[in-house]
DOLO-406581 format. One record per residue (C-alpha): x negated, y, z; residue in one letter. Coordinates in steps of 0.001 Angstrom, whole numbers, padded with zeros to 6 digits. Layout:
DOLO-406581
       x       y       z residu
       X       Y       Z      A
...
This chain:
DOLO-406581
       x       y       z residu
  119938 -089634  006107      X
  122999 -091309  004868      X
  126180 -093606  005341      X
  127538 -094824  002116      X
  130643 -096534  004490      X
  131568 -093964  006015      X
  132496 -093557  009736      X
  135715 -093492  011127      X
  136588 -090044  012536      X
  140910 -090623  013905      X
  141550 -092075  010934      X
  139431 -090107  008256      X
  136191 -091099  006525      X
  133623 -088902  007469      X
  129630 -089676  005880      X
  126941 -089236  008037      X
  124604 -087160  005718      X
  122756 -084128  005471      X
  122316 -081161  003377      X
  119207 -082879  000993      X
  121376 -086158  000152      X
  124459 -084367 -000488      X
  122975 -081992 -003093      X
  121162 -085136 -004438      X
  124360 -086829 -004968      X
  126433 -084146 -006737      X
  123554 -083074 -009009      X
  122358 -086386 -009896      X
  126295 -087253 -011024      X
  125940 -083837 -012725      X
  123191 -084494 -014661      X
  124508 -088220 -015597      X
  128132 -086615 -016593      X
  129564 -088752 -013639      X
  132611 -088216 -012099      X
  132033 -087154 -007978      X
  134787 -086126 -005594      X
  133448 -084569 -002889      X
  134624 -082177  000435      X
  133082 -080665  002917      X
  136098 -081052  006470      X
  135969 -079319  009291      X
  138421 -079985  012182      X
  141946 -078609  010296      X
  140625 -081039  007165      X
  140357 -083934  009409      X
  144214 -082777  010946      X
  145476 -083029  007546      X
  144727 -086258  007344      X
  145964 -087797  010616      X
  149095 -085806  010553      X
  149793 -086986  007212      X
  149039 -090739  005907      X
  149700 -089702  002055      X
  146804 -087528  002576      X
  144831 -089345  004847      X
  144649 -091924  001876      X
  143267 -089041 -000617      X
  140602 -088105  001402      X
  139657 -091762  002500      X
  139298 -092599 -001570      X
  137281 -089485 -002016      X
  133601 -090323 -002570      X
  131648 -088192 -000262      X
  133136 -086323  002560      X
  131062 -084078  004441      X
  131358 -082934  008414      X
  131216 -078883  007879      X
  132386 -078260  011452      X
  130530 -078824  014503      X
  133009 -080802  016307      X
  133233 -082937  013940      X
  129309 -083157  013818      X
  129672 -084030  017359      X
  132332 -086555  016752      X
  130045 -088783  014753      X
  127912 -089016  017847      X
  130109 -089456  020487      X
  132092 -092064  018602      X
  129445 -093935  016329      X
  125690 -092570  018118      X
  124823 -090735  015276      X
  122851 -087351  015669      X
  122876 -085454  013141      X
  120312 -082516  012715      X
  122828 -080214  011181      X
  126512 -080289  009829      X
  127196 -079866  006142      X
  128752 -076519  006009      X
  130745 -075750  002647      X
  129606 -072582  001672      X
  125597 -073462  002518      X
  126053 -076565  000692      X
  127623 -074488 -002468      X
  124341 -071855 -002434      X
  121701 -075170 -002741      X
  123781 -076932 -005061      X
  124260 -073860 -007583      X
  120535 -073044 -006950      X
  119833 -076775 -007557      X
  122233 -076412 -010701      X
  120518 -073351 -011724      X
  116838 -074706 -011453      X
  117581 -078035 -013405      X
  119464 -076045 -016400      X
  122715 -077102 -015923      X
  126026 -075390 -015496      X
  128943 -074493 -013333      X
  132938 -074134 -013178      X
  134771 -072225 -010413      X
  137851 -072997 -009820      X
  140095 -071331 -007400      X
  140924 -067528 -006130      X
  142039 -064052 -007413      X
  140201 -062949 -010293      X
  138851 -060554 -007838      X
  137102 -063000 -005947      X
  135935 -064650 -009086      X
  134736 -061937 -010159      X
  131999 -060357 -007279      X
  131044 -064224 -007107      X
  130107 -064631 -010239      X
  128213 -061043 -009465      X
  126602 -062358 -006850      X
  125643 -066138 -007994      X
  124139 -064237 -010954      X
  121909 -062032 -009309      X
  120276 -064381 -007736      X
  120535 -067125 -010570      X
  120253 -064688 -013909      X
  120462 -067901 -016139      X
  122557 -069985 -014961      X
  126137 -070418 -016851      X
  129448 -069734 -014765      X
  132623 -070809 -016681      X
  135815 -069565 -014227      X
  139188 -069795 -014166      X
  141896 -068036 -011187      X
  144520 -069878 -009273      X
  147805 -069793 -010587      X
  149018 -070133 -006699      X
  151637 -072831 -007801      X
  151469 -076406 -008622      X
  150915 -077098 -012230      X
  153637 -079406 -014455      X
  151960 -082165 -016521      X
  151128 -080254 -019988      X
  149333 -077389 -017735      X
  147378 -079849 -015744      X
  146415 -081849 -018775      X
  145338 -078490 -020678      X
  143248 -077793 -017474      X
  141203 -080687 -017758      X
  140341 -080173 -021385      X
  139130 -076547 -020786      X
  136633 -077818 -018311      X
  135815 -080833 -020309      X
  135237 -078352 -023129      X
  133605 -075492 -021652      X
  130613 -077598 -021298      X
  129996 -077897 -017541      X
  128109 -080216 -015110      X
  129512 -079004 -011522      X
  132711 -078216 -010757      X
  133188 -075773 -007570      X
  136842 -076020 -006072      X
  138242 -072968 -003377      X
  141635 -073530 -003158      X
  141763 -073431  000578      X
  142455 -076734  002716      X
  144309 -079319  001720      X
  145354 -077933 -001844      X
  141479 -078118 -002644      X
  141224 -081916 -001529      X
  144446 -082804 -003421      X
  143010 -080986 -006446      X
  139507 -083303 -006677      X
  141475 -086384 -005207      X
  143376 -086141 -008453      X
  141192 -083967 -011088      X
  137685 -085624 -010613      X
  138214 -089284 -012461      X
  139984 -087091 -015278      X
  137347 -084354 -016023      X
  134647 -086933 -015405      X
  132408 -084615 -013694      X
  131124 -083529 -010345      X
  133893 -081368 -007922      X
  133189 -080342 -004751      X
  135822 -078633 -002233      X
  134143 -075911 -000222      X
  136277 -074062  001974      X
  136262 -070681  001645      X
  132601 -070762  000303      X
  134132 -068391 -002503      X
  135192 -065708 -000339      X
  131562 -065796  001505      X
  129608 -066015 -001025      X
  131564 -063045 -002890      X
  130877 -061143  000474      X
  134382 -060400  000491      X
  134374 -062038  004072      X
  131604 -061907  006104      X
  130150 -065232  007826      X
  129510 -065215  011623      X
  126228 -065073  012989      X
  124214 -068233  013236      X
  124284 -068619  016695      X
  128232 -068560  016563      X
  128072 -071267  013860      X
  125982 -073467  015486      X
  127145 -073026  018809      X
  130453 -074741  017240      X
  132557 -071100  017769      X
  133359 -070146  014040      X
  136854 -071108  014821      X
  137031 -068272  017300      X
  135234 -065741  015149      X
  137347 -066628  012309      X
  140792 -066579  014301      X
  140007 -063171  015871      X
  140042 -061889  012312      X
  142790 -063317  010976      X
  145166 -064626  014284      X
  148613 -064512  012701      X
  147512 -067113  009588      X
  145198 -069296  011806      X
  146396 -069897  015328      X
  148101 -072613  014446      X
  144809 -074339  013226      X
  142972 -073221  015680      X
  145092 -072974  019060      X
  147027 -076182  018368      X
  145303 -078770  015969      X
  141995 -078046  017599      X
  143105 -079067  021178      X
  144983 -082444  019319      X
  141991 -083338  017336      X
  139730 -083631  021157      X
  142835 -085532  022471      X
  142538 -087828  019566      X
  138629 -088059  019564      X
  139330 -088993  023629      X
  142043 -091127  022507      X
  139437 -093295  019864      X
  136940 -092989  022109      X
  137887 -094716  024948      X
  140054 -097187  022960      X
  143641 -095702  023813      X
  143509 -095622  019861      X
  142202 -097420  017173      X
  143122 -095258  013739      X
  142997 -097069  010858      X
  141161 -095897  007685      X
  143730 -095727  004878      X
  142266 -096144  001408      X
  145237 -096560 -000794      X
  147519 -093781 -001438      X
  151080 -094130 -001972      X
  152229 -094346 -005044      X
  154208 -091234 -006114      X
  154106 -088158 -008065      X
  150516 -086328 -008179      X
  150856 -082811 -006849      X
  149049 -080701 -009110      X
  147876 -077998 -007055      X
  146149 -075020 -009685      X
């Protein structure tokens, strides 16, 4: 299943694929050195977007965004009829495209993190994928001037990679393959805090909390003071505005230019 266009989700370009054409995409790019900017949103990635047009333009030029969360799953059917089996959650869609990397020969950057983190996931991809070549480099936590941005792209240009994996947390991650993936001319793909899961640093919720659209909950009992704000407040705005679209109280626009300014830089 796919939908090159795109659907409208308050403002935001969301495709209508699955798990098989997604990997497909990024792998096929991989393999022909292509560039491919692409992000898996759930509900507080869509937020970014309407609350902020500069953004909403960075994700609407990206080429492939994915719907990780349920709701947003759910959105594409109540707002364009389209059912899919299964959302396009970040970290599952990391594990099949590194085991897709890893079975065609080809191999990966991660970008993003503690050293820590970078660390017991490079542990754990390579227990599972005892051939496959990691290349990673840690967040500095800060945006990066010119000169350090520019020496960025040339490691991973050098270091002889085909995938890029980007875990920056949202919206530095989207800003980072927005303006990164034309540059280093290869695959990147934003997935959430696929790092931290895969590293089993954090543990995921049980499947019948993912698919039963409650992850939010799970994840803001762990951590309230960081994410109530994303949960408890953007959450209840992005139904309003699904409501809103729906019934035609609101008719978002998608944005695909971004205004011009100074890139951000996020590393």
């Amino acid at each position: 299943m796919k939908n090159e266009g795109g659907c409208n989700i308050a403002g935001v370009r969301v495709h209508a694929v699955d798990y098989d054409y997604t990997v497909e995409r990024i792998i096929d790019a991989a393999v022909a050195n292509e560039p491919l900017s692409v992000s898996a949103l759930a509900v507080h990635g869509v937020m970014t977007g309407v609350d902020d047009p500069v953004h909403r333009g960075r994700l609407n030029g990206l080429d492939l965004v994915t719907p990780d969360g349920q709701p947003v799953r759910w959105a594409l059917r109540w707002l364009h009829g389209i059912k899919l089996a299964d959302r396009v959650y970040g970290p599952n869609l990391m594990r099949q495209t590194v085991a897709q990397a890893a079975e065609k020969g080809l191999a990966i950057y991660l970008f993003g993190g503690t050293e820590e983190i970078l660390g017991e996931l490079t542990r754990k991809i390579e227990e599972k994928h005892p051939d496959l070549m990691i290349r990673s480099e840690a967040s500095q936590f800060r945006t990066l001037d010119a000169a350090e941005r520019d020496a960025l792209v040339a490691r991973i240009r050098a270091s002889g990679t085909d995938v890029v994996f980007v875990g920056l947390g949202c919206p530095r991650q989207e800003i980072f393959v927005s303006e990164m993936a034309k540059d280093v001319g290869l695959p990147m793909l934003a997935c959430g805090a696929a790092f931290e899961y895969l590293a089993e640093i954090k543990t995921e919720p049980p499947e019948w909390v993912q698919k039963s659209g409650l992850q939010w909950f799970q994840r803001l009992l762990t951590d309230p003071r960081r994410l109530w704000h994303r949960y408890l407040v953007l959450n209840p705005r992005f139904v309003a505005r699904i409501l809103a679209q729906y019934s035609g109280l609101w008719n978002p626009r998608l944005t695909d230019t971004e205004p011009a300014g100074e890139p951000v830089r996020y590393g």
